[in-house]
N, CA, C and O atoms as CSV, one atom per row, in Angstrom:
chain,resi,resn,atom,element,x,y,z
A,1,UNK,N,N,1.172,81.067,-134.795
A,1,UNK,CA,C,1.638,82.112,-133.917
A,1,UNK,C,C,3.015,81.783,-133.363
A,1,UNK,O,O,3.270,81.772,-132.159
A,2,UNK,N,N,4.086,81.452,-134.561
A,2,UNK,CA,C,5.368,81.186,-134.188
A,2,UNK,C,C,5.892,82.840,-132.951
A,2,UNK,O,O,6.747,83.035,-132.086
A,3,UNK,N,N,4.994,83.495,-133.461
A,3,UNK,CA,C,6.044,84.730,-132.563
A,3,UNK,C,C,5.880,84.268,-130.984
A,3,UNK,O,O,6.593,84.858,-130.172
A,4,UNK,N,N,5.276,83.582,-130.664
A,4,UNK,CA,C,5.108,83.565,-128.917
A,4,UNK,C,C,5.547,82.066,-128.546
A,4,UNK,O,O,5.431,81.577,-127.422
A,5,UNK,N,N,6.033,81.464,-129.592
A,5,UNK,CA,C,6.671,79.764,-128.971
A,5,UNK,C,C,8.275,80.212,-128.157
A,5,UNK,O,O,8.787,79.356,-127.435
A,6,UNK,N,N,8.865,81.351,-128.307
A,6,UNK,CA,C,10.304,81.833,-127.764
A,6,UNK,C,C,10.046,81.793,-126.171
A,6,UNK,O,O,11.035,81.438,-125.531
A,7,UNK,N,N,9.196,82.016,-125.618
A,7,UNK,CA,C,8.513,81.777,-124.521
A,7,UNK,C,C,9.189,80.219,-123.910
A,7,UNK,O,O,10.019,80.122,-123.006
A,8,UNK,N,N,8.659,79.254,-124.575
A,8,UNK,CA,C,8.967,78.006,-124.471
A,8,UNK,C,C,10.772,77.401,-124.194
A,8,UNK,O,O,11.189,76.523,-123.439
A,9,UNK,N,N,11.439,78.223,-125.070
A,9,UNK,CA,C,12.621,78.173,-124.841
A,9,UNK,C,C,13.418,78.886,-123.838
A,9,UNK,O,O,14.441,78.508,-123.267
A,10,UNK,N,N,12.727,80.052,-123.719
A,10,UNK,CA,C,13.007,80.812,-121.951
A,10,UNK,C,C,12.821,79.818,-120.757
A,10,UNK,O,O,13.625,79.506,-119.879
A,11,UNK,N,N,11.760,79.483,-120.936
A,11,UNK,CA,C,11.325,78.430,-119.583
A,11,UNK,C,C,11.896,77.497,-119.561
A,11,UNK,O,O,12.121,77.017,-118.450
A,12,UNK,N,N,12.396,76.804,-120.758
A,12,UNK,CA,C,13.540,75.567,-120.798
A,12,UNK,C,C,14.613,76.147,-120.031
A,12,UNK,O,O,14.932,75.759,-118.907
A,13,UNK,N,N,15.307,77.330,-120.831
A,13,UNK,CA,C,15.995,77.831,-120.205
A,13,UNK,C,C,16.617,77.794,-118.571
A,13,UNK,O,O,17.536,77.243,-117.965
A,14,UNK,N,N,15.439,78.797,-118.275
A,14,UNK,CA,C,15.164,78.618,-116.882
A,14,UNK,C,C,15.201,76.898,-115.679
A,14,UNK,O,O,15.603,76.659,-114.540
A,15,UNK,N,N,14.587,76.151,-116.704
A,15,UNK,CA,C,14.521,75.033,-115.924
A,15,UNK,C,C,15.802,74.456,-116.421
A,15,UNK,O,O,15.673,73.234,-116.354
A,16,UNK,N,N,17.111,74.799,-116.942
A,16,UNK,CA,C,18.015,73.695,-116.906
A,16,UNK,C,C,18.993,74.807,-115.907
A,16,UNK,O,O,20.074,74.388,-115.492
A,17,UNK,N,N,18.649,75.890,-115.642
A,17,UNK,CA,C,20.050,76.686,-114.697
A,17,UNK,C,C,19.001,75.913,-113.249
A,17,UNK,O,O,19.496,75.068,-112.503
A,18,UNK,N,N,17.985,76.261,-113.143
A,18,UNK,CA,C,17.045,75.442,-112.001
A,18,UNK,C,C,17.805,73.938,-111.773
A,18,UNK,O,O,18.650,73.763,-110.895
A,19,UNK,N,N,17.465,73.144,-112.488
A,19,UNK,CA,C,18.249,71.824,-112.157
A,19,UNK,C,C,19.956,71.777,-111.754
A,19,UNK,O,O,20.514,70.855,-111.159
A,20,UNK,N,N,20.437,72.735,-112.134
A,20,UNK,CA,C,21.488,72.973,-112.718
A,20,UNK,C,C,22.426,73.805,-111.209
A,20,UNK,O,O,23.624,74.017,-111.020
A,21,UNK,N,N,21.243,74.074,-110.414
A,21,UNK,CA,C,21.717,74.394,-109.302
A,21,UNK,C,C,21.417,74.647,-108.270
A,21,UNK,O,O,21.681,75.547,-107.472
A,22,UNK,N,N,20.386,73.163,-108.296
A,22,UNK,CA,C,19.769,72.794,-107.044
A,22,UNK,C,C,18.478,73.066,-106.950
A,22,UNK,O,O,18.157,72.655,-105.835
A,23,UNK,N,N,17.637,73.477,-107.424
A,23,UNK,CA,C,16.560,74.208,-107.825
A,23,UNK,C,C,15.462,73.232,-108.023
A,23,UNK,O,O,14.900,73.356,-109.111
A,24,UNK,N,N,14.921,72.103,-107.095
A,24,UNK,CA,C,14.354,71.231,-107.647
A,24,UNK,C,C,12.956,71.444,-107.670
A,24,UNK,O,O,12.323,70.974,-108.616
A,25,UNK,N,N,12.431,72.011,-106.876
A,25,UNK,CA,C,11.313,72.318,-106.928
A,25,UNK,C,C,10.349,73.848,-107.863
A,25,UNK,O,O,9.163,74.125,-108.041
A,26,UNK,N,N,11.758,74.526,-108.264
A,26,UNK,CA,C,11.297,75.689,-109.054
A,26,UNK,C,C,11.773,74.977,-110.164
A,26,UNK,O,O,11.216,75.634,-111.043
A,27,UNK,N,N,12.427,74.072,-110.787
A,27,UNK,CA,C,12.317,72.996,-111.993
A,27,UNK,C,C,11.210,72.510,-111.929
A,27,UNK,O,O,10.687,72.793,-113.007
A,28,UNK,N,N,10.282,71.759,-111.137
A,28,UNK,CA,C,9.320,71.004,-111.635
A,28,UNK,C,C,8.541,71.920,-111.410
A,28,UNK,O,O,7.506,71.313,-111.685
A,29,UNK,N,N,8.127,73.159,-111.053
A,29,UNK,CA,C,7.301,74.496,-111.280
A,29,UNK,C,C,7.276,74.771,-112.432
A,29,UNK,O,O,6.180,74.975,-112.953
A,30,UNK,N,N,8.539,74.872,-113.242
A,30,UNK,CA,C,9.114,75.378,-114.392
A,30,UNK,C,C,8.463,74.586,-115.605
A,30,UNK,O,O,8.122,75.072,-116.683
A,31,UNK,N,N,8.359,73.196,-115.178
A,31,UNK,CA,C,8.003,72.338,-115.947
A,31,UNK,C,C,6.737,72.283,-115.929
A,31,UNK,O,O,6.566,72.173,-117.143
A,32,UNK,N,N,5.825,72.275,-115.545
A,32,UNK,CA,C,4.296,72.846,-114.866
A,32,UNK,C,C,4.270,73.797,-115.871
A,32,UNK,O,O,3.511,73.457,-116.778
A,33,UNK,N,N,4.937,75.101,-116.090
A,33,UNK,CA,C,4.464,76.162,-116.233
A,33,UNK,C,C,4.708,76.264,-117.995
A,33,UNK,O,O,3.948,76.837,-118.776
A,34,UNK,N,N,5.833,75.623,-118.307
A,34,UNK,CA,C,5.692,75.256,-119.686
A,34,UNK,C,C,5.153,74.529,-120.400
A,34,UNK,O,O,5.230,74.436,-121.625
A,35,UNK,N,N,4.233,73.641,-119.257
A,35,UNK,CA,C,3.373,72.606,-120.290
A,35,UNK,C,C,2.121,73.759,-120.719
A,35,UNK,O,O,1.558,73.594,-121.801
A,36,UNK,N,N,1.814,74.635,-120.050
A,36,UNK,CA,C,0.327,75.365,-119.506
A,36,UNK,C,C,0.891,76.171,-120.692
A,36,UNK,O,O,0.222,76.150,-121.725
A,37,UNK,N,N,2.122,76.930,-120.674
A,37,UNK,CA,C,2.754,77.895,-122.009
A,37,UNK,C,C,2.370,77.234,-123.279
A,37,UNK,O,O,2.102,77.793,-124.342
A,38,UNK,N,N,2.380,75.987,-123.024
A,38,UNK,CA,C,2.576,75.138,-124.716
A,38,UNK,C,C,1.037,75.353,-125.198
A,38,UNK,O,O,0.783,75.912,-126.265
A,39,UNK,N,N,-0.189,74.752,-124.127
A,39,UNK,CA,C,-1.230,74.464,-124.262
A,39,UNK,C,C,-2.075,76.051,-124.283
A,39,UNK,O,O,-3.189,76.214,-124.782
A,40,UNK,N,N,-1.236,77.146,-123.608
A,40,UNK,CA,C,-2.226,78.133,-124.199
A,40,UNK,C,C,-1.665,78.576,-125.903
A,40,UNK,O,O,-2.025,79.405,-126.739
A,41,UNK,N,N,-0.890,77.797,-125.847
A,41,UNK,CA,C,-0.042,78.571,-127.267
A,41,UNK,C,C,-0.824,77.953,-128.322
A,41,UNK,O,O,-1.160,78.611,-129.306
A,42,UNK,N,N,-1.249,76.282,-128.127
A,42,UNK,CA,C,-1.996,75.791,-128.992
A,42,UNK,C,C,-3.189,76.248,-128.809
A,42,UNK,O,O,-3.791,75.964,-129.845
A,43,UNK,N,N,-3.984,76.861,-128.011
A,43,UNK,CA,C,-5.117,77.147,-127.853
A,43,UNK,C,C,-5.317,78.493,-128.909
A,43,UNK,O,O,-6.316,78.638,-129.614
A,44,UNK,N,N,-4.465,79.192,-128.877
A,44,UNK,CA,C,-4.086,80.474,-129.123
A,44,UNK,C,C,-4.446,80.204,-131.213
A,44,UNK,O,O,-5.120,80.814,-132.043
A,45,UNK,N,N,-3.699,79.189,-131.243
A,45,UNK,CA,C,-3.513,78.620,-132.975
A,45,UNK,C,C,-4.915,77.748,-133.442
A,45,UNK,O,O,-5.347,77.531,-134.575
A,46,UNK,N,N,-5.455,77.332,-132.082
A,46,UNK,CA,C,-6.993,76.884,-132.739
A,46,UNK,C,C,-7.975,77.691,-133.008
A,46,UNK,O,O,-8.829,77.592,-133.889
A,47,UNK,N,N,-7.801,78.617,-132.096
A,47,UNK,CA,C,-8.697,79.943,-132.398
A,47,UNK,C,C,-8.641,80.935,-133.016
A,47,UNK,O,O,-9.506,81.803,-133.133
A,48,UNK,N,N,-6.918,80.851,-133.763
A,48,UNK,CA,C,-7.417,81.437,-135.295
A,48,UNK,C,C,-7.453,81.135,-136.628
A,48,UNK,O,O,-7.318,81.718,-137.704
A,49,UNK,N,N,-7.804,79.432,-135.987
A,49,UNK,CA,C,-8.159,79.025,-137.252
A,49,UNK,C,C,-9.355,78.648,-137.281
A,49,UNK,O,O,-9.757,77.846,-138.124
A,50,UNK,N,N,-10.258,79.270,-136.181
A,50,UNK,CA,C,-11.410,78.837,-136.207
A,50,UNK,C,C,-12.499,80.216,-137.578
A,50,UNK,O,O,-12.009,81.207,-138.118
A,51,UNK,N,N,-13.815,79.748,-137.703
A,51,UNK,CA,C,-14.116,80.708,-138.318
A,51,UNK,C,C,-14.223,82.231,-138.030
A,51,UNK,O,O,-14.280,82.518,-136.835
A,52,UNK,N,N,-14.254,83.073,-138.760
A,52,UNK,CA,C,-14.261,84.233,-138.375
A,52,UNK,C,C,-15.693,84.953,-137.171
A,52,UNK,O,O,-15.519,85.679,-136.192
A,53,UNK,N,N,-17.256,84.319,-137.824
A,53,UNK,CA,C,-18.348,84.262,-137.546
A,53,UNK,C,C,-18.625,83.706,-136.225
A,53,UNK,O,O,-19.673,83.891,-135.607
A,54,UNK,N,N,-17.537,82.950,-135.786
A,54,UNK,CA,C,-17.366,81.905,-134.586
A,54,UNK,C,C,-18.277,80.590,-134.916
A,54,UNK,O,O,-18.492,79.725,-134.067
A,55,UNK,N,N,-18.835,80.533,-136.372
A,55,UNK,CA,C,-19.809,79.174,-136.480
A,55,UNK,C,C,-18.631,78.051,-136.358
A,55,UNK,O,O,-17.559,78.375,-136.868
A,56,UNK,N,N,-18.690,77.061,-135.882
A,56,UNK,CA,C,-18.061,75.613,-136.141
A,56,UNK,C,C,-18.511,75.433,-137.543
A,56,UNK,O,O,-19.615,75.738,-137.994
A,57,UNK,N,N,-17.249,74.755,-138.339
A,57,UNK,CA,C,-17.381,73.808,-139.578
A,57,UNK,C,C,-18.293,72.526,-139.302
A,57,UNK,O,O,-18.258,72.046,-138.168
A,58,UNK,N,N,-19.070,71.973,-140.230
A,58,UNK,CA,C,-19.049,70.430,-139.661
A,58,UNK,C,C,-18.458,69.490,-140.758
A,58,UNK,O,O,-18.343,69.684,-141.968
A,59,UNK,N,N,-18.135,68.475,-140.032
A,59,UNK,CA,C,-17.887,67.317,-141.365
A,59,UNK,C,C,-18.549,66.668,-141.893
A,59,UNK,O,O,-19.444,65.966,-141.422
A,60,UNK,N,N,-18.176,66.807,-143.126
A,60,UNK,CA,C,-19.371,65.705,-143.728
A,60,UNK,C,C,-20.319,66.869,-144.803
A,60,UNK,O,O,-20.331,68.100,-144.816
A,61,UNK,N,N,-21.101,65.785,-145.690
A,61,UNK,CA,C,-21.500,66.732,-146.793
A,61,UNK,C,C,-23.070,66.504,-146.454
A,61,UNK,O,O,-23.832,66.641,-147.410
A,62,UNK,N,N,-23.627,66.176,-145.218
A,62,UNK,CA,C,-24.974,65.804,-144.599
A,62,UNK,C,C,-25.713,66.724,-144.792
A,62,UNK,O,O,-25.737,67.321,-143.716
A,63,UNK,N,N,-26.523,67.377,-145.681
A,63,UNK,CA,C,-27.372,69.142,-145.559
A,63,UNK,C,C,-27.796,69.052,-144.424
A,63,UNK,O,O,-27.777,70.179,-143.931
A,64,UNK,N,N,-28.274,68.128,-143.543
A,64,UNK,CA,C,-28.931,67.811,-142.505
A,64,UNK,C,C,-28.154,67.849,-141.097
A,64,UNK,O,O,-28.744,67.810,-140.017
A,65,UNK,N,N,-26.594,67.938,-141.258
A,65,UNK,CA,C,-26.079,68.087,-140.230
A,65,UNK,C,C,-25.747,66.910,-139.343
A,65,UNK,O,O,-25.042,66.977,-138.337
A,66,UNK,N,N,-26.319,65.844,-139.814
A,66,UNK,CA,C,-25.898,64.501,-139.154
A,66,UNK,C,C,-24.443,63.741,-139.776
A,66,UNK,O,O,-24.007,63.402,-140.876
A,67,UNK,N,N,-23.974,63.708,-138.245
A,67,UNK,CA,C,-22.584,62.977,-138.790
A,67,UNK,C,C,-22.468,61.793,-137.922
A,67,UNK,O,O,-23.208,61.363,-137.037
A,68,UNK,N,N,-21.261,61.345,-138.441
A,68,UNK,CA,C,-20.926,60.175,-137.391
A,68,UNK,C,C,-20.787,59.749,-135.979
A,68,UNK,O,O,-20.813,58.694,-135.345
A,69,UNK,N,N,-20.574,61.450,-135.677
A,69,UNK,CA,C,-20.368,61.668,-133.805
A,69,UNK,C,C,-22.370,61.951,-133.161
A,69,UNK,O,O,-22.743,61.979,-131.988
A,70,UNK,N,N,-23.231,62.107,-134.404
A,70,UNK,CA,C,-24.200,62.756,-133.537
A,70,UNK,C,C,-25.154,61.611,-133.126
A,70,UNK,O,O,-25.355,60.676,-133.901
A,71,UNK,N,N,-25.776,61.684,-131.841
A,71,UNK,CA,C,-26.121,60.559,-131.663
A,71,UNK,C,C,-27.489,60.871,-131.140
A,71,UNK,O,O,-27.607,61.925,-130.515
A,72,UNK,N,N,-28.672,60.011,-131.327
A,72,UNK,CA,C,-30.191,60.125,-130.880
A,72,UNK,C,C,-30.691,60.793,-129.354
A,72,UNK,O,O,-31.887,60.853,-129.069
């Protein structure tokens, strides 16, 4: 979902005229607010690569469903 990472570069944006002129606390807002931009953006790219059905994949060729993470 390259179309919504431009986002990311606005808020940079924003946070270097912020630093840029005194702005210290709406910079580290800025910076706050683009980490949360990044992380819904990746959220955004896991969920459409998840299945369509919403089942989880599992790993492993177990018919049984047991893998390395499952535990007693």
């Amino acid at each position: 979902m390259a179309q919504n990472e431009w986002i990311l570069d606005v808020l940079s944006d924003l946070n270097a005229f912020a630093v840029a002129n005194g702005l210290t606390m709406l910079a580290e807002q800025l910076d706050d607010t683009k980490l949360i931009a990044a992380a819904e953006i990746a959220s955004m790219k896991n969920e459409a690569r998840a299945p369509a059905d919403g089942n989880r994949t599992r790993s492993g060729s177990d018919p049984a469903g047991f893998g390395e993470h499952q535990h007693a």
